[in-house]
Structure formats: C-alpha cells, structure tokens
MISE-219352 format. One line per 8 residues: number of its first residue (from 1); their letters; for each residue x, y, z of C-alpha. Coordinates in Angstrom, 3 decimals, padded with zeros to 6 digits. Layout:
NUM	A	X Y Z  ...
END
This chain:
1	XXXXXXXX	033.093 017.667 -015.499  032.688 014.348 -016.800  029.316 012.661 -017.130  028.166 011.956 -013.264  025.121 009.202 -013.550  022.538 010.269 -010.659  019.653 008.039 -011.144  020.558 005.439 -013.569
9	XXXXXXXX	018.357 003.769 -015.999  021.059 000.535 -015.915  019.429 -000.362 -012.653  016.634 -001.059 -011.146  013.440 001.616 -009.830  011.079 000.112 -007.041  008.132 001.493 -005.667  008.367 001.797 -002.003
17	XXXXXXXX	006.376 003.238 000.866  008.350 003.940 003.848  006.062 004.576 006.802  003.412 002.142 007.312  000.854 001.126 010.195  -000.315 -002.403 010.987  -002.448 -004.228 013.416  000.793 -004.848 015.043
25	XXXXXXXX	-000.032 -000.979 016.633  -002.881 001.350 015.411  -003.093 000.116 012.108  -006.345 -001.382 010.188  -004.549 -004.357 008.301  -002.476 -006.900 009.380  001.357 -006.654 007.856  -000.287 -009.344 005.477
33	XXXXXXXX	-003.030 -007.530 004.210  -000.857 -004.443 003.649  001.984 -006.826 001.521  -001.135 -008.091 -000.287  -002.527 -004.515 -001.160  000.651 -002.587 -001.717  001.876 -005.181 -004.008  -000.861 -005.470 -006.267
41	XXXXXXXX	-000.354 -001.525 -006.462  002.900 -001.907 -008.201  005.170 -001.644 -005.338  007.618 -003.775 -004.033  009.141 -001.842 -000.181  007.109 -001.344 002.399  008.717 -000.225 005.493  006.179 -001.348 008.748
49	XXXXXXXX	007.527 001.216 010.936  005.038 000.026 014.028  004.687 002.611 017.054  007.311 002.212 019.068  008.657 -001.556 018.666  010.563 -003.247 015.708  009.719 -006.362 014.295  011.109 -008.509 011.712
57	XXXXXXXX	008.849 -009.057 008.711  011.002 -010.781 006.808  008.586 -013.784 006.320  006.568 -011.264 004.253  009.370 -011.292 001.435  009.720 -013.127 -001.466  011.283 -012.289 -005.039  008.999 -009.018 -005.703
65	XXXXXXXX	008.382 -008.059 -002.445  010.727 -006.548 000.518  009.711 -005.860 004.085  011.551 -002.896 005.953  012.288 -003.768 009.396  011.433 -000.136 010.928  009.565 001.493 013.549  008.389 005.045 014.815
73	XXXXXXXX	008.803 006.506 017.771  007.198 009.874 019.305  008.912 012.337 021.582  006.210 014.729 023.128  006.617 017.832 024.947  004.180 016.787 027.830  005.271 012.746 027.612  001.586 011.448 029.474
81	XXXXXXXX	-000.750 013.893 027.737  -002.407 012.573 024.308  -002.465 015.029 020.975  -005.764 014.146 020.462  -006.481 016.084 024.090  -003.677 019.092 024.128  -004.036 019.654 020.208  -001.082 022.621 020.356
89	XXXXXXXX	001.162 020.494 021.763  004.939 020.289 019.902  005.897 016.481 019.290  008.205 015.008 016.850  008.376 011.797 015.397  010.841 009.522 014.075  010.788 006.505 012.051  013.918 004.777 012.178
97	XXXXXXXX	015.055 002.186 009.780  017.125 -000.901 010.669  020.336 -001.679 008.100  020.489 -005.029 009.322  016.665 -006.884 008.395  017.357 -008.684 011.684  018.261 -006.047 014.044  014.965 -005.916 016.244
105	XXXXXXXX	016.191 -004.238 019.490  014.499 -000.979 019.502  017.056 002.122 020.292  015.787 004.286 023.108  012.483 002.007 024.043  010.258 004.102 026.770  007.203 002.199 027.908  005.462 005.838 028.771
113	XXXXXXXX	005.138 005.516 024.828  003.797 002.077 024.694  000.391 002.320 024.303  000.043 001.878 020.820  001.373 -001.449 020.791  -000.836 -004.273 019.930  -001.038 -006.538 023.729  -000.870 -009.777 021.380
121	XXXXXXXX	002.834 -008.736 020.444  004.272 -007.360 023.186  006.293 -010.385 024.701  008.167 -010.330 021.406  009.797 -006.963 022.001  013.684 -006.468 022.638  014.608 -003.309 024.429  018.101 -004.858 025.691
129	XXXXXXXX	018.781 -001.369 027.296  015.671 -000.771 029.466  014.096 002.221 029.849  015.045 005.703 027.787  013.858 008.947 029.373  013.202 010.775 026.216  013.754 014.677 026.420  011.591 017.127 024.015
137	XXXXXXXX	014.191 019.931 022.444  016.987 020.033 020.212  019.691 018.338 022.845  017.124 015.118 023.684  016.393 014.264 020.271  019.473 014.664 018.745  021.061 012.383 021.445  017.786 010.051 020.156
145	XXXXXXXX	019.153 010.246 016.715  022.671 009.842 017.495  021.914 006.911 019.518  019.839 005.216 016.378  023.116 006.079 014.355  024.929 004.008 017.114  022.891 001.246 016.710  022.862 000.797 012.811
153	XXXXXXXX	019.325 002.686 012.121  019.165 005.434 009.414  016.351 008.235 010.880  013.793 010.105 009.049  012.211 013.275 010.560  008.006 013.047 010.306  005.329 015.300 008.967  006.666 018.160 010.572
161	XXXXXXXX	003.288 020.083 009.871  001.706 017.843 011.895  004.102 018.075 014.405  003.409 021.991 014.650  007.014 022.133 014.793  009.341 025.032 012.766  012.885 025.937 011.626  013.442 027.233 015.082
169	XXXXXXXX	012.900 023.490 016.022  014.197 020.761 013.316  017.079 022.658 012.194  018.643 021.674 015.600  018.443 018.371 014.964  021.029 016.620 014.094  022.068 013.558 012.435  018.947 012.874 009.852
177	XXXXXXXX	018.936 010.490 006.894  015.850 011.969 005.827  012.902 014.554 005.850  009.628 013.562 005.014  008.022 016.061 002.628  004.527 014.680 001.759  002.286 012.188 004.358  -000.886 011.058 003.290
185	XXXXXXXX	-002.600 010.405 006.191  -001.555 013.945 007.452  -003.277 015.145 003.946  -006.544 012.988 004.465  -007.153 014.514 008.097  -006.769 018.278 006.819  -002.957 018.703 007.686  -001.433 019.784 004.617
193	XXXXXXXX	001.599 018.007 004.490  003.452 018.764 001.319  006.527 021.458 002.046  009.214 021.042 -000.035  010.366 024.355 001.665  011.112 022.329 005.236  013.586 020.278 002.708  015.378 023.552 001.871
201	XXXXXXXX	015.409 024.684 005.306  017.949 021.782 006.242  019.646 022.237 003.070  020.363 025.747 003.069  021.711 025.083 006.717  023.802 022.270 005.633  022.000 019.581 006.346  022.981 016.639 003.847
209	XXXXXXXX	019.954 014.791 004.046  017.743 013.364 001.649  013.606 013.620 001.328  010.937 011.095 001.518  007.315 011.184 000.305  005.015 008.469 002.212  001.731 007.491 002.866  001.811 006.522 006.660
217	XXXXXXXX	-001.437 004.611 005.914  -003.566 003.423 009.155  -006.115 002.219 007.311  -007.097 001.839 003.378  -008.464 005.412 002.771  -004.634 007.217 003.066  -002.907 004.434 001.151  -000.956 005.011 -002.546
225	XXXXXXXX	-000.516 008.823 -002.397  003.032 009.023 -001.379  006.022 006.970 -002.453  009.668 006.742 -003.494  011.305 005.133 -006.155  014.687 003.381 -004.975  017.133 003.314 -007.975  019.057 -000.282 -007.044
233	XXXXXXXX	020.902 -003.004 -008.744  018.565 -005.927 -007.128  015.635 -006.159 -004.605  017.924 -007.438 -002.260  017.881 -005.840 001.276  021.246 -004.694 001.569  021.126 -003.400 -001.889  018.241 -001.278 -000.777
241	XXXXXXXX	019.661 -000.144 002.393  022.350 001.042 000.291  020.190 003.112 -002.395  018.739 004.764 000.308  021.733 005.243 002.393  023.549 007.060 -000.662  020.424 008.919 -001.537  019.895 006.919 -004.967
249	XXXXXXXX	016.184 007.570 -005.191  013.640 010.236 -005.925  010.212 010.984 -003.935  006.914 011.246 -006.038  003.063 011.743 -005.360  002.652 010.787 -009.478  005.085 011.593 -011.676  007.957 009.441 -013.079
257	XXXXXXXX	011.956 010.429 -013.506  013.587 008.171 -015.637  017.229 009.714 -015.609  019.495 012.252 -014.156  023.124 012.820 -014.631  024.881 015.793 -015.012  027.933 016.465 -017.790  030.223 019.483 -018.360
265	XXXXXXXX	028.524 021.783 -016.318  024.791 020.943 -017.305  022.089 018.649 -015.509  019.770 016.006 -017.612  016.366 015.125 -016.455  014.158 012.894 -018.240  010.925 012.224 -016.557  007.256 011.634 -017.574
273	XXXXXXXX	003.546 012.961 -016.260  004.574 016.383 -015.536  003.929 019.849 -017.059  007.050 021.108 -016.466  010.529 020.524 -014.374  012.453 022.850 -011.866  015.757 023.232 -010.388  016.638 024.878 -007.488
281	XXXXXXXX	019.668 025.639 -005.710  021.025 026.808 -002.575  020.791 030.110 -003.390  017.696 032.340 -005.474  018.622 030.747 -008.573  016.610 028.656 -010.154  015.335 027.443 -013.648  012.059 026.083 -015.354
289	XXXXXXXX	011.620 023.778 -018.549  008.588 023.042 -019.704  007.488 019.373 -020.831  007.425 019.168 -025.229  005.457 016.250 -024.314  003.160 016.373 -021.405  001.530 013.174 -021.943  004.802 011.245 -022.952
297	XXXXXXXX	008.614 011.061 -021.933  010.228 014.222 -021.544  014.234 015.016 -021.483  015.139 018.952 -020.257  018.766 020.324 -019.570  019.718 022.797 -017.235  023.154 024.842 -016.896  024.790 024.822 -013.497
305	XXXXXXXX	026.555 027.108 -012.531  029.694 025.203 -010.132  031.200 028.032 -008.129  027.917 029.534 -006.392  024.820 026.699 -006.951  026.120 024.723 -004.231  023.502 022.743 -004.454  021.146 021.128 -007.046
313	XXXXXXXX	017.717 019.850 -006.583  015.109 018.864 -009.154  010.983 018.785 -008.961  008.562 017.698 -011.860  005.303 019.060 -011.671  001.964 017.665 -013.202  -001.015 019.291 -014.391  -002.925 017.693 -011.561
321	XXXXXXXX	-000.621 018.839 -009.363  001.530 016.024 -007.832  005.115 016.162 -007.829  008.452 014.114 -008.047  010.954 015.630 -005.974  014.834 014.407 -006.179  016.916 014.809 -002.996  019.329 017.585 -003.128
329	XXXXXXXX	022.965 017.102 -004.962  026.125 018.895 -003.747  028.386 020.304 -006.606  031.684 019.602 -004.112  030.189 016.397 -003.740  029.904 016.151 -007.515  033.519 017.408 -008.571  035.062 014.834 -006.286
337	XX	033.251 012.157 -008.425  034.109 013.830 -011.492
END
C-alpha cells in the first residue's frame, strides 16, 4: 500500500467547537461574547447551533475566526412534557450543520419545540415548509435526518447519555455525519458523557460516520473542555465544510495529533500530551504504544492487518486522563486510495 496521508501536517489544524448556546436561545452570552471568549482560547470554529432556528453569523467572521451556521433540534418521546419534569423520558437531539453559510431555512421547524427561542429573534426565522410533526423512534428521525441530507445539512447525533437512549435506539438511525462522544455541559451537570464505545457501536454496524467532542457551553462554567481539530487547507468556509464532510479531523479533550498516514501495511501516529496511543479495530484486535516522551512529541507505528481489521481507529491518552480520539478509517476505503 502506498503511503495514504490521513491528517496532514501540509495543512492547516483549527480549533473548533461545534455545539454552542447563545442568548439567541438558552444561552448566557451573546454570539459576540462567545466569538470574543473562544477566540482568545485559541480557537478559530464555533458552530452556534441555537435551539431550534438557524441563523447566519457570518458578521462574526473575519480572517481567524469562522462562524458555523447550525442549529439543534430535539425530538421527545412525549413532545409537550419538559425533561426537567419527566426526567426518564427518551429524547434525541440533533445539531445539524448548514454547507452553505447562508442557508438559514431550518429543515423540519415544529413550533411545539419553540420555546427556547429568544422572542427578540423570532421574526427572523425561515421555516419555508411550515410545520413538521416530528415522530420519536427509529422511522421519524431518520426521515428527520434524511430530510436535513435533502436540504444540504450534515447531522450529528447528541450526548446520547443524556439522552438515556441505547444501541437498541441510535443504531436505527440512519444517515449521520457524526456522533458526539464527549459534551461538557453533560459532564458539568453529572452526566458522564465520554463513550467512545457508542462510536464503535455504529461502527461495528456499519455506520461510516465520524465523532465529535464538544462543549455545548450555555454559559462560561462548561466552556473549553471539548473540541476538534479540523485538518484544512484555509479557514475558508467551504474548505471547512469539506474537512469535516470527508472526516479530515480528530476530536480531543487535551491532547494533540500531529500526523497520521498509513504505508505498506502499517499506521503512523505522531501526537503530543499523552501517555500512551491505541488502535482499535472492528474486531477484538487492538494494540498499545506507549509515549518515549510523555511531555514532548511522540511518533508510534502500528501493523494492520488488511484482510480482517476492517477498520482502524486511533485514541491518545494522557496522564490526566483526556483523550484525542480520530474518527474511524476503513481499510477498503484505504486500498481504493492506495
């Protein structure tokens, strides 16, 4: 196999946090205040992925900083009773993500949902279809999804901890960009929401998706914990789109990968601030290096093996426990590029 460049130190890594409240809904800072903070933090995404409306932010941008136009949107399985009142009850939630920055009509819009949204913004909302009856289960959320797809959104599945929701609920979902593996908001309010296992769960069912770590800050307290790191050529929005669409970045809570490729039938990692990295694959293979350098950069090789891996994923590990996490790699996925 010739040398396959996965996450390329020729381009580009920016910080980005992908799920993000505002004033705009229940949020504590204005979409300002939240460029102002995030960017002094070293990032330069932020996706403001509002309760249940889509906005464009783009005003916000400028050469080091890009705004996400994005929203979230809840599908309950009692639609008119709050989570805060029936704590058991099963919801999931979706952010989706617009590929055009200018695409503000929000896909399946239902106003029994609504209530989050800041009064002061509503008469700038587009809904062009009217209502959307959403239906809790497998068949009404997919159709959700699909109808996002439609529309030119990629969809990420939420905090599924939160959600109290299982295998014997998101595997029948269908048509996700992304899982979200780590939510620090979820993490602040005594939710543990770090399970890289719900990432294998769609991958060992054949789900080509990709994972996410993110913060899905309401207010200062649960901001800067989780984050990706979008490998691009330029902070350009289609550019980004595109990273994220072909799954050219890695999730993180801390530590750092610098490079991955894989050549003749063995996988380079370099990475820093981590103890030690993993692969995993598909099946109960899997393979540990530990760091020569903790405290420094840090380059580990790992043999694949092509006919019954399937698939390849990679975690780095710190002492303090945080994690990077790369999204999954398919090795038919890897000959054909080969």
């Amino acid at each position: 196999m010739s040398k396959i460049i996965l996450l390329d130190t020729k381009k580009n890594f920016y910080k980005a946090n992908l799920h993000c409240h505002t004033t705009c809904s229940d949020g504590k800072m204005t979409p300002e205040q939240i460029k102002e903070n995030y960017k002094a933090k070293g990032y330069s995404i932020v996706a403001f992925t509002d309760h249940e409306h889509l906005l464009d932010q783009s005003h916000l941008n400028d050469d080091q900083f890009l705004a996400i136009t994005s929203c979230e949107v809840a599908i309950k399985e009692f639609p008119h009773l709050s989570t805060l009142v029936k704590t058991d009850m099963k919801v999931c939630h979706l952010n989706f993500y617009s590929k055009d920055p200018h695409n503000v009509d929000t896909p399946c819009y239902s106003s029994v949902y609504d209530h989050f949204i800041n009064d002061e913004i509503k008469d700038r909302i587009v809904h062009s279809c009217g209502e959307y009856e959403r239906e809790y289960g497998a068949d009404g959320i997919s159709a959700m999804i699909k109808e996002a797809n439609k529309k030119g959104f990629l969809v990420s599945y939420n905090h599924p901890r939160w959600s109290l929701e299982n295998a014997t609920d998101y595997l029948g979902y269908e048509g996700l960009w992304a899982v979200e593996i780590y939510n620090s908001e979820c993490n602040l309010t005594g939710i543990y929401e770090y399970d890289i296992n719900v990432y294998d769960d769609f991958l060992r069912a054949d789900n080509r998706l990709a994972c996410t770590a993110c913060d899905d800050n309401h207010g200062a307290d649960s901001m800067f914990g989780g984050f990706i790191m979008v490998n691009a050529e330029k902070l350009d929005y289609y550019a980004v789109i595109d990273a994220l669409e072909k799954h050219n970045f890695y999730a993180s809570t801390g530590p750092v990968i610098k490079e991955l490729y894989v050549e003749d039938g063995k996988a380079y990692l370099t990475f820093e601030g981590g103890e030690y990295a993993l692969m995993s694959t598909k099946g109960r293979r899997a393979s540990r290096k530990l760091a020569q350098n903790p405290n420094g950069e840090n380059t580990v090789c790992f043999d694949i093996k092509m006919e019954t891996d399937e698939y390849i994923r990679f975690d780095v590990v710190g002492s303090d426990g945080k994690r990077a996490n790369t999204c999954a790699y398919f090795i038919d996925e890897l000959c054909a590029l080969s």
